[in-house]
PyMOL Python script that loads the backbone (N, CA, C, O; Angstrom):
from pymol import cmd

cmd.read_pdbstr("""\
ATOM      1  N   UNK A   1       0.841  -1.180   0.000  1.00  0.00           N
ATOM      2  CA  UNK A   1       0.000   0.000   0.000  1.00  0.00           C
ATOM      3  C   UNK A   1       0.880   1.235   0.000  1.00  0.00           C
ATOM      4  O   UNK A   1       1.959   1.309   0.589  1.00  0.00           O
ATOM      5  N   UNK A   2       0.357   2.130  -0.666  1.00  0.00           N
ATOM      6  CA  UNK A   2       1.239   3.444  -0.824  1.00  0.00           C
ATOM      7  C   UNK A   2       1.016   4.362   0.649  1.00  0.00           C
ATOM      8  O   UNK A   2      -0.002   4.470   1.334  1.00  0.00           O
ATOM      9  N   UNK A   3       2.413   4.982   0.844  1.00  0.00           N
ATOM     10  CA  UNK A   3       2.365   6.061   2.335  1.00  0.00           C
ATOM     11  C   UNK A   3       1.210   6.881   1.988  1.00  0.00           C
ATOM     12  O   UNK A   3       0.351   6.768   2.863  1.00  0.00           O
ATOM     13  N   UNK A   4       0.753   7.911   0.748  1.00  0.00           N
ATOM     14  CA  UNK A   4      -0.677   8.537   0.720  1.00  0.00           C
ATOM     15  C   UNK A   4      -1.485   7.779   1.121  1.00  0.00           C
ATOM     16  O   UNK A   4      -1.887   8.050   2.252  1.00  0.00           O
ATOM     17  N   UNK A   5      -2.076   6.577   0.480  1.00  0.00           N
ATOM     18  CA  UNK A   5      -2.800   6.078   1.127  1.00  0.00           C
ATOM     19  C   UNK A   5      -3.087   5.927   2.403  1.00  0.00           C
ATOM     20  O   UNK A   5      -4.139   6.344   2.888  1.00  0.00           O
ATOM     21  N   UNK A   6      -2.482   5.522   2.847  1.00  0.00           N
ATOM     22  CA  UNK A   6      -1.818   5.225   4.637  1.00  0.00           C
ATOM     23  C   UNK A   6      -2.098   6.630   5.188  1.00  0.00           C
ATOM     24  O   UNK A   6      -3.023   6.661   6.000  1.00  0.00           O
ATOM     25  N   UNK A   7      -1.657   7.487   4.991  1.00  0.00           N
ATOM     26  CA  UNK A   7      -1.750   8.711   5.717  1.00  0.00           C
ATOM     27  C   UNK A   7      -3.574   9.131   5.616  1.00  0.00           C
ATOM     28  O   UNK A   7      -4.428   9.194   6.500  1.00  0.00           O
ATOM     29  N   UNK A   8      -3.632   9.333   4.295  1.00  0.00           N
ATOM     30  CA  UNK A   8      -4.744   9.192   3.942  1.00  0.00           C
ATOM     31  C   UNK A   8      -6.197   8.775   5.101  1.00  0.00           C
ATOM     32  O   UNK A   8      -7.174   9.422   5.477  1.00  0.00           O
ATOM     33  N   UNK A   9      -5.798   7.661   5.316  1.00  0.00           N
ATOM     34  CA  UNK A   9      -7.290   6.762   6.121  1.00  0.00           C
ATOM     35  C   UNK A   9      -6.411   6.523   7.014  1.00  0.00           C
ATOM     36  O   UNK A   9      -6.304   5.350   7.370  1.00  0.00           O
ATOM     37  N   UNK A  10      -5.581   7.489   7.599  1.00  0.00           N
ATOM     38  CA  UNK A  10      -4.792   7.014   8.857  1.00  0.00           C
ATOM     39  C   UNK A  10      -5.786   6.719  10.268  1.00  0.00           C
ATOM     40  O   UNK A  10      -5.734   5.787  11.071  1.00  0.00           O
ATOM     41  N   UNK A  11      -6.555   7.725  10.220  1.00  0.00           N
ATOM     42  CA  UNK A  11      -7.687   7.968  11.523  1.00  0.00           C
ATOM     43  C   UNK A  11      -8.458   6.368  11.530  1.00  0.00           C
ATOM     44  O   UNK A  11      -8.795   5.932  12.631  1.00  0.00           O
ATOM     45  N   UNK A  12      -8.691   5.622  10.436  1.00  0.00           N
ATOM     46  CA  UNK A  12      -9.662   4.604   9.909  1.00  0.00           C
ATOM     47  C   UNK A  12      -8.299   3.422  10.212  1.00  0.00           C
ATOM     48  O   UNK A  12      -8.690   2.261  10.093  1.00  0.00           O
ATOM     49  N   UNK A  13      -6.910   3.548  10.548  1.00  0.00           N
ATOM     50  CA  UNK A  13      -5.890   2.427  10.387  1.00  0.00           C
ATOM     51  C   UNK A  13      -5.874   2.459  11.648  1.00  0.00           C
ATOM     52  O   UNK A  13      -5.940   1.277  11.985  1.00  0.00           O
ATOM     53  N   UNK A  14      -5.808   3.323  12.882  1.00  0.00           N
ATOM     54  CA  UNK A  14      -4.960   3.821  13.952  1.00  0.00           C
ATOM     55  C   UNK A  14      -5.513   2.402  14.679  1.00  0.00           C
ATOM     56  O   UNK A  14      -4.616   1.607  14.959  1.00  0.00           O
ATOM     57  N   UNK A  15      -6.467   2.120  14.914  1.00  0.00           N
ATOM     58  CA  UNK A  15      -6.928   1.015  15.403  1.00  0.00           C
ATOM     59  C   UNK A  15      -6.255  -0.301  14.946  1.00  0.00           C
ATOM     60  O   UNK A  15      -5.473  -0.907  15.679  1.00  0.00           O
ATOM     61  N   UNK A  16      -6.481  -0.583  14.108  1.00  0.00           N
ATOM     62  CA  UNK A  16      -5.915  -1.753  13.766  1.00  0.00           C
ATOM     63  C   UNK A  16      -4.556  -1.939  13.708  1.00  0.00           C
ATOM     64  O   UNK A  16      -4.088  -3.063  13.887  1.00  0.00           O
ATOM     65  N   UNK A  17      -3.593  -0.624  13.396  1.00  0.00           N
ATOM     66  CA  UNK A  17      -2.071  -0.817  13.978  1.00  0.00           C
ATOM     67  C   UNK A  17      -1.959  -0.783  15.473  1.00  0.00           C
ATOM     68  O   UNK A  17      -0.943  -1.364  15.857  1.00  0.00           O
ATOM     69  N   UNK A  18      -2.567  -0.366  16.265  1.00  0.00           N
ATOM     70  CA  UNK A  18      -2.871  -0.332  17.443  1.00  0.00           C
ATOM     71  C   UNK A  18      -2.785  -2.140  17.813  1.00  0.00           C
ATOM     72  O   UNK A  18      -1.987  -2.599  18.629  1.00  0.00           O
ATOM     73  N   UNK A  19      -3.270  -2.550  17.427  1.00  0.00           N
ATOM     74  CA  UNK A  19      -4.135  -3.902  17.683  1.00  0.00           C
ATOM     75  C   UNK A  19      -2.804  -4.789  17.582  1.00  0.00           C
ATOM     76  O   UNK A  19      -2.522  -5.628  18.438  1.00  0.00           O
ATOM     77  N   UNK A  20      -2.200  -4.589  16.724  1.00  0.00           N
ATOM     78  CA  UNK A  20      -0.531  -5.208  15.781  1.00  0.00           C
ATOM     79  C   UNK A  20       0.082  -4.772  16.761  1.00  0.00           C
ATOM     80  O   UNK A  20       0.429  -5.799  17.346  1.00  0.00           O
ATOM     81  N   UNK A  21       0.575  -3.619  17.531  1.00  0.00           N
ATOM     82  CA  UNK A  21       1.616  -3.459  18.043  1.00  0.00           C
ATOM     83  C   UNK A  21       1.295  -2.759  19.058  1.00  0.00           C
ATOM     84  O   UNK A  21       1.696  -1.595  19.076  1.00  0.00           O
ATOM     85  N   UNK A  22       0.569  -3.211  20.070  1.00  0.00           N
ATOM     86  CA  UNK A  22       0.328  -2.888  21.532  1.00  0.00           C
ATOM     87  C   UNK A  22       1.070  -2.476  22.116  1.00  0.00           C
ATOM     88  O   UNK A  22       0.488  -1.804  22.968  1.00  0.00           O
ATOM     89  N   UNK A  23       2.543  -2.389  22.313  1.00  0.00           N
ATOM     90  CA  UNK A  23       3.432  -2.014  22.750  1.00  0.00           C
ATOM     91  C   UNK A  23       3.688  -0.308  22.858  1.00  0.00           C
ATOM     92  O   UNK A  23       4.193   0.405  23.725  1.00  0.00           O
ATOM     93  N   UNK A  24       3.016  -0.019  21.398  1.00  0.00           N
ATOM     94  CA  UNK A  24       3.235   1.335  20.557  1.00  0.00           C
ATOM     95  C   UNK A  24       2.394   2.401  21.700  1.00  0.00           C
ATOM     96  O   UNK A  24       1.308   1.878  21.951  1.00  0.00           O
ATOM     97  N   UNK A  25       2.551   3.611  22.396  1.00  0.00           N
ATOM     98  CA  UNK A  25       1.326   4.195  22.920  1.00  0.00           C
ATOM     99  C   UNK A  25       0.464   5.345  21.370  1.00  0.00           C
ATOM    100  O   UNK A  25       0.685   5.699  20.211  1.00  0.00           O
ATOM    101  N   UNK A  26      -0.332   5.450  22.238  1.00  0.00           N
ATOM    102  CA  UNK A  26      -0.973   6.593  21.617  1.00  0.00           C
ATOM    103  C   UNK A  26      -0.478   7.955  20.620  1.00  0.00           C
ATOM    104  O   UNK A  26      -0.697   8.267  19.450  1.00  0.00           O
ATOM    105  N   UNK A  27       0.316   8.577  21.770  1.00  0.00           N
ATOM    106  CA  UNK A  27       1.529   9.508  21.603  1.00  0.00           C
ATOM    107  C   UNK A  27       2.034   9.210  20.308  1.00  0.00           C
ATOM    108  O   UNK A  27       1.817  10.099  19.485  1.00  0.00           O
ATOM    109  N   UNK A  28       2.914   7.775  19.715  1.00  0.00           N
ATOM    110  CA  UNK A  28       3.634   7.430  18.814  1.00  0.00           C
ATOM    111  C   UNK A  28       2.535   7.166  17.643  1.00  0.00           C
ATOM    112  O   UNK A  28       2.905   7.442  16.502  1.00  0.00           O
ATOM    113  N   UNK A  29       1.141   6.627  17.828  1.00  0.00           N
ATOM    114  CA  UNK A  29      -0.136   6.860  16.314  1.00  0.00           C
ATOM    115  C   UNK A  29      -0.053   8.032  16.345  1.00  0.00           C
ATOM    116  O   UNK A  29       0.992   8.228  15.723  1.00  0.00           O
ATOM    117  N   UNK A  30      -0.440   9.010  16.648  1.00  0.00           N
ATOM    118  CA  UNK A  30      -1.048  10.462  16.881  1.00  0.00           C
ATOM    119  C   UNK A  30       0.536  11.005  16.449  1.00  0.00           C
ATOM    120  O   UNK A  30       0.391  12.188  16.140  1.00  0.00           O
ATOM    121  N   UNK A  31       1.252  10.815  16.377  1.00  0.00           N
ATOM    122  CA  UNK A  31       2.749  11.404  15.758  1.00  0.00           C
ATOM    123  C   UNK A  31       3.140  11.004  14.209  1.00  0.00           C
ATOM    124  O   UNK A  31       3.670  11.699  13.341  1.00  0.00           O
ATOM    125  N   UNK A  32       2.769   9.872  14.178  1.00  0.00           N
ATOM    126  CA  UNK A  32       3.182   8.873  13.077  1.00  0.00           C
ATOM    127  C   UNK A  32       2.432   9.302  12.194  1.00  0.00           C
ATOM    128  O   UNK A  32       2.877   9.288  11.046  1.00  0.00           O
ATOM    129  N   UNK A  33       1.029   9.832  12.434  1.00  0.00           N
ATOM    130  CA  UNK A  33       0.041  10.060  11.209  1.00  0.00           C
ATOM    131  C   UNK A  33       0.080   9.619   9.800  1.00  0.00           C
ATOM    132  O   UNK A  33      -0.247  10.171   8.749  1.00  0.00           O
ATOM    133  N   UNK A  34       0.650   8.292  10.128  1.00  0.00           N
ATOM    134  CA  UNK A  34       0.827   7.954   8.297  1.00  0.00           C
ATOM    135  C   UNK A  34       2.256   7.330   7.758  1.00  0.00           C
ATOM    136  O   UNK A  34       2.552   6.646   6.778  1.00  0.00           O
ATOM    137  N   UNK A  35       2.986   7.876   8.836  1.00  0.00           N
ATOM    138  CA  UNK A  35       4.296   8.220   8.180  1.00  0.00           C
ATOM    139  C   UNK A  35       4.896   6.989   8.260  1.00  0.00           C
ATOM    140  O   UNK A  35       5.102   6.726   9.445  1.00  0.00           O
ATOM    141  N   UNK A  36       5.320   5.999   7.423  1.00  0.00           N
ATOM    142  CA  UNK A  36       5.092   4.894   7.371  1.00  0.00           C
ATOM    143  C   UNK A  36       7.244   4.912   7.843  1.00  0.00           C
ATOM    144  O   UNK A  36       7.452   3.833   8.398  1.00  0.00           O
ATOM    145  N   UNK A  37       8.148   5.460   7.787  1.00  0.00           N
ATOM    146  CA  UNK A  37       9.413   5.368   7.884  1.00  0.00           C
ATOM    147  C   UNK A  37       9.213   5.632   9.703  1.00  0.00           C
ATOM    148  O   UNK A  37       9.446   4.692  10.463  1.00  0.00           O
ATOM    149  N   UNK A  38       8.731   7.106  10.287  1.00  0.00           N
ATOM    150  CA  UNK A  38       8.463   6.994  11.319  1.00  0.00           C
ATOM    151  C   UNK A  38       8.033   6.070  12.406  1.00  0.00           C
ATOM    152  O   UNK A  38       8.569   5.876  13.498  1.00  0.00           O
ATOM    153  N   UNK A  39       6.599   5.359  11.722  1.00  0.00           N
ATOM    154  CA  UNK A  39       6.445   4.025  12.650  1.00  0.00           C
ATOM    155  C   UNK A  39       7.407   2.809  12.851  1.00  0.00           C
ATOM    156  O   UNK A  39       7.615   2.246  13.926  1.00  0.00           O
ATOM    157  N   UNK A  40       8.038   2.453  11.468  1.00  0.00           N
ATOM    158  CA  UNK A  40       9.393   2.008  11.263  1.00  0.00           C
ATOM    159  C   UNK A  40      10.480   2.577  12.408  1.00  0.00           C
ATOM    160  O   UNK A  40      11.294   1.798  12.904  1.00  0.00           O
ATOM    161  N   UNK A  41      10.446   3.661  12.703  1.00  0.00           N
ATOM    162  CA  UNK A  41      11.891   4.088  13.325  1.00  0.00           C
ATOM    163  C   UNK A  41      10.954   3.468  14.949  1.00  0.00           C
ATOM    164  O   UNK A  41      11.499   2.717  15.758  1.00  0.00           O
ATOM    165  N   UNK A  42      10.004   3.818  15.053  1.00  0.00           N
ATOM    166  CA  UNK A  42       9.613   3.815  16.574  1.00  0.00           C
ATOM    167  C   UNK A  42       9.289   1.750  16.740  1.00  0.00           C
ATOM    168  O   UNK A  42       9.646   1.189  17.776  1.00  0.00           O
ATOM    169  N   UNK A  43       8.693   1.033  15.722  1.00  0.00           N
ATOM    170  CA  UNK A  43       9.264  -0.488  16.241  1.00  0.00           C
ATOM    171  C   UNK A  43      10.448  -0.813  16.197  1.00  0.00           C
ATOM    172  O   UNK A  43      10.891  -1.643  16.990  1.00  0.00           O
ATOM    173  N   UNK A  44      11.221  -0.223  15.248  1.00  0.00           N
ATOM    174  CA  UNK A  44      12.589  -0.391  15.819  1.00  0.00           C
ATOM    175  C   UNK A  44      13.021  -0.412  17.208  1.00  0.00           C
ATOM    176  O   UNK A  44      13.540  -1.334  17.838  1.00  0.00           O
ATOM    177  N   UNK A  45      12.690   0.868  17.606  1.00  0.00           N
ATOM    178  CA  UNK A  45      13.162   1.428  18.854  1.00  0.00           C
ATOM    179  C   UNK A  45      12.292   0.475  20.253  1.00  0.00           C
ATOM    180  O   UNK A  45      12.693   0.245  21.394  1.00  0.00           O
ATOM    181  N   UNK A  46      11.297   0.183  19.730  1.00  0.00           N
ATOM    182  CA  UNK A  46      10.238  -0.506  21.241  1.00  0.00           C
ATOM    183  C   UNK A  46      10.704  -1.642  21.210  1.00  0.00           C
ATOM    184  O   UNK A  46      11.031  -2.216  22.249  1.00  0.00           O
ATOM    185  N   UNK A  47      10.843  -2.264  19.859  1.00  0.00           N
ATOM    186  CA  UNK A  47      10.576  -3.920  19.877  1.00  0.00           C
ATOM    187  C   UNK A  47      12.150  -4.367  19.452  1.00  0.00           C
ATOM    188  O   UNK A  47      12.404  -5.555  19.249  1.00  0.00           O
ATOM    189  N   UNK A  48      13.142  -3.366  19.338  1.00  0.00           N
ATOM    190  CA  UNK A  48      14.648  -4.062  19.198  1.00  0.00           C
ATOM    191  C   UNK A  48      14.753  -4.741  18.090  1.00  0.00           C
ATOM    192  O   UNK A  48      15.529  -5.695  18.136  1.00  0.00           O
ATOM    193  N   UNK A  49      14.047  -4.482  16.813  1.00  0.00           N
ATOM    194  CA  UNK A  49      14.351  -4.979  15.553  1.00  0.00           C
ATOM    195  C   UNK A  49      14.884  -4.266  14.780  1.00  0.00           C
ATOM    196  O   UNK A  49      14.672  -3.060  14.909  1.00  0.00           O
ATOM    197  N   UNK A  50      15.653  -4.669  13.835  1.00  0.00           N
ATOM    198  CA  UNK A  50      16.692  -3.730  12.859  1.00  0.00           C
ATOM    199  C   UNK A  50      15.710  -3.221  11.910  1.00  0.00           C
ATOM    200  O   UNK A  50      14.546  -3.578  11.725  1.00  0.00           O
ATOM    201  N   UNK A  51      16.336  -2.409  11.402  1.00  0.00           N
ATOM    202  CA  UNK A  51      15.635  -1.670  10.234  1.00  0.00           C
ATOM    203  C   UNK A  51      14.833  -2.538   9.297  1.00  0.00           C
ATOM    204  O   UNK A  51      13.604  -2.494   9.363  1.00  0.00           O
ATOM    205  N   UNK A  52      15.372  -3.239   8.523  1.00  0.00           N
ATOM    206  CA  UNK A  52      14.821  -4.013   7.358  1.00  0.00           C
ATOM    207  C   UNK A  52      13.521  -5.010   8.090  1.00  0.00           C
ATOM    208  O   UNK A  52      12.588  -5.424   7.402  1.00  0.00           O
ATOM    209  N   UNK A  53      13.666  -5.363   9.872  1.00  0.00           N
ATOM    210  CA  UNK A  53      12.804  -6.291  10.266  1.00  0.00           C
ATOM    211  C   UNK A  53      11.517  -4.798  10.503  1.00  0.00           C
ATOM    212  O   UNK A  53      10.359  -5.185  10.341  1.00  0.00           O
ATOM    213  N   UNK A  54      11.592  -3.939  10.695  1.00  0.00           N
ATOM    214  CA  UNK A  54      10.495  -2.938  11.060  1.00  0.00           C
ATOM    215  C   UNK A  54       9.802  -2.293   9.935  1.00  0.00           C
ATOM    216  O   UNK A  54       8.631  -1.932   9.814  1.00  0.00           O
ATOM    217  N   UNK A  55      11.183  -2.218   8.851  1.00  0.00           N
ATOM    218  CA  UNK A  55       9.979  -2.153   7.722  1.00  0.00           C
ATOM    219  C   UNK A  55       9.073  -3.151   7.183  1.00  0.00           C
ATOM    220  O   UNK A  55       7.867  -2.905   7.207  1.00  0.00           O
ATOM    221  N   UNK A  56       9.504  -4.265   6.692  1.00  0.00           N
ATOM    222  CA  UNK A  56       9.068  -5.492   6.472  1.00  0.00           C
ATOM    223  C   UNK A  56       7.707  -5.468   6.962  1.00  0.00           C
ATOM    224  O   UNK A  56       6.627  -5.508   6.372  1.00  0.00           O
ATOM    225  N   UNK A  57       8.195  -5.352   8.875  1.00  0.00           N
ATOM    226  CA  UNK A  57       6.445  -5.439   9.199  1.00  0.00           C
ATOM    227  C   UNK A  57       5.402  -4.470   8.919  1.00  0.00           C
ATOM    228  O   UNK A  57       4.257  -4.876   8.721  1.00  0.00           O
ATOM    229  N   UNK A  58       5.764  -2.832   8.869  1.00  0.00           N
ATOM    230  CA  UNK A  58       4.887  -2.074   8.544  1.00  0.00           C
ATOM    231  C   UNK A  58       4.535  -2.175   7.080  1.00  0.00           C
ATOM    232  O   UNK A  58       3.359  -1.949   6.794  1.00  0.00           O
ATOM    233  N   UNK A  59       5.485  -2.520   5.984  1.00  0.00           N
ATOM    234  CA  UNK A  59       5.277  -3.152   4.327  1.00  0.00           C
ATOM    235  C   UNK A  59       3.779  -4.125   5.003  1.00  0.00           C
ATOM    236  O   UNK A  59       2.700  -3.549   5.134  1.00  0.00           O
ATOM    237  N   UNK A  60       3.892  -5.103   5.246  1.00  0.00           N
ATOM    238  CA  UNK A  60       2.729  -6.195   5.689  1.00  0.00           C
ATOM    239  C   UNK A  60       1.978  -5.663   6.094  1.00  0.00           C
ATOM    240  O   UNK A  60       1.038  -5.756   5.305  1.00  0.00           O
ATOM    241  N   UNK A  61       1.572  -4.793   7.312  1.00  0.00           N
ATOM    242  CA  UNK A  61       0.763  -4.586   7.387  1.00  0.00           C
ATOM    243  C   UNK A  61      -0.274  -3.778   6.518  1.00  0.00           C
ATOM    244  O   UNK A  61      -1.503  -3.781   6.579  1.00  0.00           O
ATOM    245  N   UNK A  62       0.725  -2.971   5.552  1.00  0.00           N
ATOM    246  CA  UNK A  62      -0.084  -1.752   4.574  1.00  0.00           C
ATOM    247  C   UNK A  62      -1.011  -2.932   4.072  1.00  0.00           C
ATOM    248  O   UNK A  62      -2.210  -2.929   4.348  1.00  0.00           O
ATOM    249  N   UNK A  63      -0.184  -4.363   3.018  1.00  0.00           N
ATOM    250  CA  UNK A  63      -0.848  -4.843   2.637  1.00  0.00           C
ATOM    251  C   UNK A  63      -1.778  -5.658   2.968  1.00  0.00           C
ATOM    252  O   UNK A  63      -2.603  -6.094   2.166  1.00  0.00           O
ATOM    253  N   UNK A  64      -1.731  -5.980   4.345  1.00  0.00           N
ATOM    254  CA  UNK A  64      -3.499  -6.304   4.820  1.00  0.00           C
ATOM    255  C   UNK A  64      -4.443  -5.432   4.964  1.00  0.00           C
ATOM    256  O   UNK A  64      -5.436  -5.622   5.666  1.00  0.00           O
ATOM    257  N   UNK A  65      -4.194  -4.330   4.265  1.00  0.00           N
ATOM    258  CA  UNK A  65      -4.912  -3.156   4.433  1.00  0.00           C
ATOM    259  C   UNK A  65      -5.822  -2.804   3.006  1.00  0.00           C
ATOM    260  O   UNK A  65      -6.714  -1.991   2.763  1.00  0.00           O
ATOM    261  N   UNK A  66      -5.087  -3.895   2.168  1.00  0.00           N
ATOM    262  CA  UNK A  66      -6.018  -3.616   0.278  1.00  0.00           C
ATOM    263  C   UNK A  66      -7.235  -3.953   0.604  1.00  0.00           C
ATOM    264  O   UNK A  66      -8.129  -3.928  -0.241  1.00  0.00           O
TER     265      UNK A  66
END
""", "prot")
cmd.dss("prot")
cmd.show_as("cartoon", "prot")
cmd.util.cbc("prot")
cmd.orient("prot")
């Protein structure tokens, strides 16, 4: 799924990334608004995965999102 998109129906996603990564607070949706490298930098940072493992997962999740 494309970052417009994503940003796009972010208000309509926040939940369901929510749901994926419980760990994440509020603070970090409400910042991220979309920003699909940002949420990337912040599972990096919570969940101790390298770059390529944090994008990967936010890549996946866009696409359970078609």
């Amino acid at each position: 799924m494309n970052n417009d998109i994503i940003a796009g129906k972010w208000l309509q996603l926040k939940g369901k990334a929510q749901a994926k990564w419980g760990d994440l607070t509020d603070d970090v949706f409400d910042v991220a608004a979309g920003d699909s490298k940002y949420l990337a930098g912040k599972l990096q940072e919570r969940y101790g995965w390298d770059r390529d493992r944090a994008e990967r997962e936010v890549d996946e999740f866009g696409k359970t999102l078609d």
